[in-house]
Structure formats: C-alpha cells, structure tokens
N, C-alpha and C positions, 0 to 999 in steps of 0.2 A: 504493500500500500504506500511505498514512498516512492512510485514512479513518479516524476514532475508532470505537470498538467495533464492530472486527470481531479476534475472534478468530482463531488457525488451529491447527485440533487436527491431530495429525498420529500415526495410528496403525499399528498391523499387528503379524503375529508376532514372537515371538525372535529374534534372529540376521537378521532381515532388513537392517538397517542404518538403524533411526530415529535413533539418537545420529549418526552421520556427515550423514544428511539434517539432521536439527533444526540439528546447529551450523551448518551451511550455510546456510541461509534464515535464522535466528537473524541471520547474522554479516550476509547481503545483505540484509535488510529490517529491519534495527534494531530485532531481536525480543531477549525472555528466553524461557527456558526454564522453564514451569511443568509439573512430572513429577506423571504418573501413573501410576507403577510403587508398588504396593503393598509390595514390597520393597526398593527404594533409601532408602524414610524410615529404615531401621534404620544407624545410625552404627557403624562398623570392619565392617559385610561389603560390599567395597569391590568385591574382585576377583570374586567368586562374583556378585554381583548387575550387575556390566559400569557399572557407575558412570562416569559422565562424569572425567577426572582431575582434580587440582585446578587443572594448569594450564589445559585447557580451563573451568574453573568461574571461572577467573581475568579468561577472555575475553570470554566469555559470560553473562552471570549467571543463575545458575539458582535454582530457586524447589522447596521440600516435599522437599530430600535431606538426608539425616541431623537429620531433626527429631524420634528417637527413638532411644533406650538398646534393644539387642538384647533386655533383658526389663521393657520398655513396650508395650503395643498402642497403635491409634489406631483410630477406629470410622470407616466410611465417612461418618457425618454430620460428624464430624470432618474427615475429608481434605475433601470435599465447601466446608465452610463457608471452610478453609485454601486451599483452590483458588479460591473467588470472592473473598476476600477478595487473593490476589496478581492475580488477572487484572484487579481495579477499579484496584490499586495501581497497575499498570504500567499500564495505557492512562489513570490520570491524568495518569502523566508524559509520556506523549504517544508511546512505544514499545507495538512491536507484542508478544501473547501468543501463545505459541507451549505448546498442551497436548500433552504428547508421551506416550508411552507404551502399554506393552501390556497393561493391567490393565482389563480390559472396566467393570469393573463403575463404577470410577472415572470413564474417560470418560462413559459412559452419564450419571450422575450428575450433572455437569459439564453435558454436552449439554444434558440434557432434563430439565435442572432439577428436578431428585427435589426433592422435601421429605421428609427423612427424620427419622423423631423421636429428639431426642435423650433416649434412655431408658441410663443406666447400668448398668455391666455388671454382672452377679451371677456374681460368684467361686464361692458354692455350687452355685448349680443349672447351672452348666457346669461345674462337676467332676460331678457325677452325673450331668449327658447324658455326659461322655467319659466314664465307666465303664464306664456302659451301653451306650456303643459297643463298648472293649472288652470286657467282658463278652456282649454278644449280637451286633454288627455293627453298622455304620452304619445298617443297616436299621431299627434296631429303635428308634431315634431319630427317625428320618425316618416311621415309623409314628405316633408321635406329634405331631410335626405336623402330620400328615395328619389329624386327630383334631382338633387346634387352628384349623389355619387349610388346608382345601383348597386354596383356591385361590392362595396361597404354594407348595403342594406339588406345584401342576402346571407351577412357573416355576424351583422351584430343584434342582440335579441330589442327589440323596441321598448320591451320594460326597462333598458338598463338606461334611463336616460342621460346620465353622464361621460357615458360613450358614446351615444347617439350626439349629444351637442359637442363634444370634443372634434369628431367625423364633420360636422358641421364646419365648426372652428377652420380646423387645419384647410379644410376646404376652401373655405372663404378666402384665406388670407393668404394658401399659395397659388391660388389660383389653379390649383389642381387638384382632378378629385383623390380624395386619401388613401382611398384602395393604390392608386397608382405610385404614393409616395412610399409606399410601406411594401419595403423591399427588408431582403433576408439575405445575410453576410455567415457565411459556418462561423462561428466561435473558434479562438484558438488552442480549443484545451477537447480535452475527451472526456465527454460526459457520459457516466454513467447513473442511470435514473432507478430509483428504489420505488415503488409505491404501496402503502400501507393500506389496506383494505380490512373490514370487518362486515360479517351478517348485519345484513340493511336493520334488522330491528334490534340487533345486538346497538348497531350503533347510536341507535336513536334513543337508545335505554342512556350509555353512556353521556350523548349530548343531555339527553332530561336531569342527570344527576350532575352534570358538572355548572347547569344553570343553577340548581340551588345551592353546588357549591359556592357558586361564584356570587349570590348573594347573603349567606350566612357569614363569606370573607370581607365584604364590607363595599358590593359595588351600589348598594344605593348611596350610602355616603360619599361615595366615590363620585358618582355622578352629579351628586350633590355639591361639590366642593368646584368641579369644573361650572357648573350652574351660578355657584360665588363668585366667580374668578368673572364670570363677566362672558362667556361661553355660550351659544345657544342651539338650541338643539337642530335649527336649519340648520350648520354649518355639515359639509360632506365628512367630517369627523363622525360626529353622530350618526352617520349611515354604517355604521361598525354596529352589528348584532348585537339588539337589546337597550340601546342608550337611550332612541327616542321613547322606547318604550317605557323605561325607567324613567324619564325627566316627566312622559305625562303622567308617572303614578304621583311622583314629586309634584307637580300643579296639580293635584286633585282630581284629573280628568276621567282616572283609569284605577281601579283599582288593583292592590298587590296582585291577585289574584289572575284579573284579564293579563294585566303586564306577564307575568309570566307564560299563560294560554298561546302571547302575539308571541314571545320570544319564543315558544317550543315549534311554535308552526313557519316562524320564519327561519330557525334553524334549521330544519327539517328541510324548506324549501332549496336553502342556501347546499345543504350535503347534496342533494339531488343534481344542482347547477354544479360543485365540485368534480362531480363523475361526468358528469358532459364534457370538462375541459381535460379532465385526466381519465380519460377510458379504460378500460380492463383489458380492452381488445391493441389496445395502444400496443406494438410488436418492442417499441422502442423503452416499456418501461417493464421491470423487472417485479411483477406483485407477489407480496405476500399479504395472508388473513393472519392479524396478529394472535386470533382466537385458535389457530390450529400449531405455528412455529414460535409463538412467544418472541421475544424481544431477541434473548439470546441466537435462536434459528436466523433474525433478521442482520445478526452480527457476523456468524460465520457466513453465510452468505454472501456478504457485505465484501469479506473479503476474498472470495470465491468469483466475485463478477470483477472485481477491481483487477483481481492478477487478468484473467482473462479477458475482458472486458468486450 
C-alpha cells in the first residue's frame, strides 16, 4: 500500500458506517482523510452533519472540514480544485489519500477528473431563478434550462434546484451551454474505489437510530446557537439533512415529533439519490455489505485491490 499515486476513495450511503471504515484503513495504511461531504465544509454544524470528533481529527488528519462560515458557499470547481490540491499534498509526503464521502457529485468530480469552469456566482439572477421557483415551482426553472442547455436537462434531476440555476448560471455568463463546458481530464493518480453497502432496511434502521442519536448529542442546541449567531435557515447550509427541520421545531412551527417524521423521510429519500450516483452495478467500484464482511473483511480487502488494483 505505499505504491505513490494510488489513491482510495471510499464511498456509499448515510449511516452506512464510512467514518468508522475511513479511520480504520486511514489508521492501518498510513492514510489522511480527504472529505467529500458537501456539508461537513460548513464550520459549528458538527452534530447534524456526523462530523468526525476533534479527537479523532486529532488522530487522523483530515482534509476540506470546516473550511466555510455557515453563510459562505463553495462551488464544486472549488471543492474539486481543494481536493486535488490535498490528495498531491499528501502522497508528496509519501502517505496514503483516502477520499471519503457521500456527496456523488464531489467524488465523480475527483474521479473522473471534471474540468469544470470557474464562472462566479451571480447573487441576482439566482434570486430571480429562487422566486421563480417559488413563485411557479421548481419546474418552471428547470423549463428554462431546458431552453438553454438540453442536454444538461436530461443529466440533472429538476428537484435539485441549485444545480438546475448553477447550469443556468454558467450558461448565461459563458455564453455556452454547460453541458458543453464540462469536459473530463483522467486524474493523475490511480484510483481505487471501495463502496460500503448495507440491506436497504438494515440501513434505514441505522439512519432512524443515529437521528436520535444525533439529537440526545445536543443538535437542537446546536442549531440553536447557529440561529444566535445571526444564521438563517434559507441559507444553502441548512439544506444539510435535518437543520430546517430543527430551526422550524425551534420557531414553534413543527413539533419535536413531525421534525423528526420530515428528517427520517428525507433521509430515506436522500440514501435512495446516494445509490443513483454510486451504483452497485458501477464495474469501476469495489462493494462490500458491511453486514456480511464487517469492517475488518473491508481492510484486508482494502489491501488486496490496492496491490492489484
């Protein structure tokens, strides 16, 4: 496992168990952790986003968490650029990269070496696509890209509306449509991809209990304190599972109770969207059910594809 440039990404749903895998392999093959969790870069939602602890960050060194203010964004050409720029760092020093995470779009990126254009965000014309959302529906948004760039609009889901007006975006301002600027460069390194898989209702038992863990640990205060700080639950931070749900129990709107119901149903929905983007059938990615080879099986393994690869 100390070949140079061989990466190992290591993916799957929610609540399957990649942070217990990651430190492990991390700690046996003298890996860091480079995160591709779209919501871990946001600094104090700690407990809601399942954050590695400090003292495990203490152990392990990990790479792109809390490298943003709850109301900062960061653009996938960003994380993208953030992410090869750690994974060059760390296998200079002659340690192994470990890409972790459940944020499809990130790894993708990473893998298969997007070249994505760095085109800056436009504050106006994404307040008028969100109006226009609510004002008419996400539809009615996604109709317009469909008009800009088709064949964007047959790749990207129309609920996702901060894709859909980014697609918009880039479009607009290079004057080309986005499908055409998003081209793919090989990576320089050799990637070898893990993925973590568990029985769909095993998993969903797991995700039910790590939501009440994650509120007995202290995420309504949690939410609460970024709510003090001057924080609002618009912001695309809060689109991180469970936050708006929590801020409306906190304003009275929703009780403990529903808040939980929305948080296990949109978990639910989100694991389903995880296996869309990381397939089973994927040739390129190496699964196991952590219910049948446990942690350990995923370590000899581990270094079983790495010699071979």
């Amino acid at each position: 496992m100390d070949e140079r440039g061989l990466v190992l990404v290591l993916v799957g749903p929610t609540a399957v168990g990649k942070t217990a895998a990651s430190l492990l392999l991390a700690r046996e093959l003298g890996g860091e952790i480079v995160s591709a969790d779209s919501r871990q870069v946001y600094q104090g939602m700690d407990i809601g986003t399942a954050k590695v602890t400090p003292e495990e960050r203490g152990d392990i060194p990990h790479h792109l968490i809390d490298i943003r203010a709850p109301d900062e964004t960061i653009s996938l050409g960003e994380y993208k650029e953030l992410a090869d720029a750690a994974i060059a760092d760390i296998l200079a020093r002659g340690r192994l990269p470990l890409l972790v995470g459940g944020t499809g779009q990130y790894v993708r990126a990473v893998v298969e070496g997007w070249q994505i254009p760095r085109v800056p965000p436009h504050p106006e014309l994404r307040r008028e696509l969100e109006e226009l959302a609510a004002r008419e529906g996400k539809e009615a948004v996604f109709a317009r890209l469909q008009e800009l760039d088709p064949a964007s609009a047959q790749t990207i889901d129309y609920r996702n509306l901060r894709r859909v007006i980014r697609a918009i975006e880039v479009t607009l301002a290079a004057g080309r449509p986005f499908s055409e600027l998003q081209t793919k460069q090989p990576p320089p390194w050799r990637m070898v991809q893990i993925g973590l898989t568990r029985p769909r209702e095993r998993l969903y038992a797991r995700a039910d209990a790590r939501i009440e863990a994650m509120l007995e640990a202290g995420w309504v205060e949690e939410v609460a304190r970024l709510l003090a700080q001057g924080y609002t639950p618009d912001l695309p931070s809060f689109a991180s599972l469970g936050y708006r749900e929590v801020a409306a129990y906190l304003a009275g709107e929703i009780s403990l109770e529903e808040a939980k119901s929305r948080i296990r149903r949109a978990t639910r929905a989100f694991i389903r969207r995880q296996y869309n983007w990381f397939r089973l059938t994927d040739p390129r990615i190496h699964w196991f059910d952590l219910e049948e080879v446990g942690l350990d099986g995923v370590l000899r393994a581990a270094w079983g594809i790495g010699e071979t690869g």
